[in-house]
C-alpha positions in Angstrom: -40.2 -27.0 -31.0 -39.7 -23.5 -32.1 -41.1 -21.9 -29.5 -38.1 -23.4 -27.4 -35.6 -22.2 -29.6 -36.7 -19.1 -29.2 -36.8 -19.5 -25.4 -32.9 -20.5 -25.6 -32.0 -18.0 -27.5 -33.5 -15.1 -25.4 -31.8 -16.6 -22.8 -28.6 -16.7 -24.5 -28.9 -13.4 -25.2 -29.8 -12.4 -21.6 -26.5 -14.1 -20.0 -24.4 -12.5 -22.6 -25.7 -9.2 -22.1 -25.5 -10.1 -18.4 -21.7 -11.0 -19.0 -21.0 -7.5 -20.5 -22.7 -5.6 -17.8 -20.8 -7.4 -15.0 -17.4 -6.7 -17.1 -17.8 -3.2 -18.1 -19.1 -2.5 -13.8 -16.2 -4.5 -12.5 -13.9 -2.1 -15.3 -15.4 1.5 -14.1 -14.8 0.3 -10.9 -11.4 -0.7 -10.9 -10.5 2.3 -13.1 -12.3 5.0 -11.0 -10.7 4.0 -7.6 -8.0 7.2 -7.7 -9.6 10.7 -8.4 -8.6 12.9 -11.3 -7.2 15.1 -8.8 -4.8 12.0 -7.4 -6.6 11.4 -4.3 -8.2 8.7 -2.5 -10.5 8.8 -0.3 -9.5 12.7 -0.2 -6.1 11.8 0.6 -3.1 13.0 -2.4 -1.6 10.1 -3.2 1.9 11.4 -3.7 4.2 12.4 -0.8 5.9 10.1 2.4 4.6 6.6 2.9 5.1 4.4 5.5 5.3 0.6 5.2 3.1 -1.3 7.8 1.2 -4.4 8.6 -1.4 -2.9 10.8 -3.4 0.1 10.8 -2.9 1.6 7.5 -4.6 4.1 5.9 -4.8 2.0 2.5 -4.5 -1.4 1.1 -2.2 -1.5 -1.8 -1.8 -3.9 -4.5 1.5 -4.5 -6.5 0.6 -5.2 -10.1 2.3 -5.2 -13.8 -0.9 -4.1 -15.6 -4.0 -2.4 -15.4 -3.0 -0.4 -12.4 -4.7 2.6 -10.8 -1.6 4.6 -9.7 1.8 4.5 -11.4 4.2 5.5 -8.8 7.7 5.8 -8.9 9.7 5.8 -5.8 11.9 8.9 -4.8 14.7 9.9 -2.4 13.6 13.6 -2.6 10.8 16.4 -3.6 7.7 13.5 -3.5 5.3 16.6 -4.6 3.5 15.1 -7.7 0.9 12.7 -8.3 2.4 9.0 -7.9 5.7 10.1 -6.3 6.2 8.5 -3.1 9.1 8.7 -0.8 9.3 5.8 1.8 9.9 6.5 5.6 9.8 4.9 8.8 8.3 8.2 10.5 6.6 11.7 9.6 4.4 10.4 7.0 1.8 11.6 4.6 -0.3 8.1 4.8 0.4 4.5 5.4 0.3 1.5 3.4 -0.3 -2.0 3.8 0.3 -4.5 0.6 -2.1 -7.0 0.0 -2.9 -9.7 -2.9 -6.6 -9.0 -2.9 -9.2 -6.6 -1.3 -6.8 -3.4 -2.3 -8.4 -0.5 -2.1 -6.5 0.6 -5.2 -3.3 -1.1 -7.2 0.1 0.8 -8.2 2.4 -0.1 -10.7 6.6 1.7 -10.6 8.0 3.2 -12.9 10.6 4.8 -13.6 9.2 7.9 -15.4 5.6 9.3 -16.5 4.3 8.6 -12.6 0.6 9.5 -11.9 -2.7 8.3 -13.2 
């Protein structure tokens, strides 16, 4: 009998440690999507964007937390990190939005854009 408790409690302590390790890789990974340096994939992330369902560059993810890119949207001078000005032609890179598989998320705002 007490060898089995034992037995369940390595095991409980395997599955938590298990638990951590699968939390703190799925964190890194999320958080280490955009470079320091604002890029992606060696691409700045700041500049014109276009909108499109097909053949974009990136998959984008809308969210209200935990994002990897605050942007704020722009009409003019899109030359930082996380400022984007939309077009329909000329652009920097394209972007599709997506609900899962993203390549990395964004957040707006209205001031302190970037990473």
């Amino acid at each position: 009998m007490k060898n089995m408790k034992g037995g369940i409690m390595d095991i409980k302590k395997f599955l938590i440690a298990l638990a951590v390790l699968m939390i703190s890789v799925q964190t890194c990974q999320a958080s280490g999507r955009v470079s320091s340096d604002c890029k992606y994939k060696g691409v700045p992330l700041y500049g014109k964007v276009k909108v499109v369902t097909s053949f974009e560059d990136f998959k984008v993810k809308k969210v209200t937390s935990f994002e990897d890119l605050k942007v704020k949207e722009v009409t003019s001078f899109p030359d930082r990190c996380g400022r984007w000005k939309y077009v329909d032609s000329f652009e920097d890179f394209k972007i599709k939005f997506v609900d899962s598989f993203e390549d990395f998320s964004i957040k707006y705002v209205d001031s302190f854009e970037g990473i």
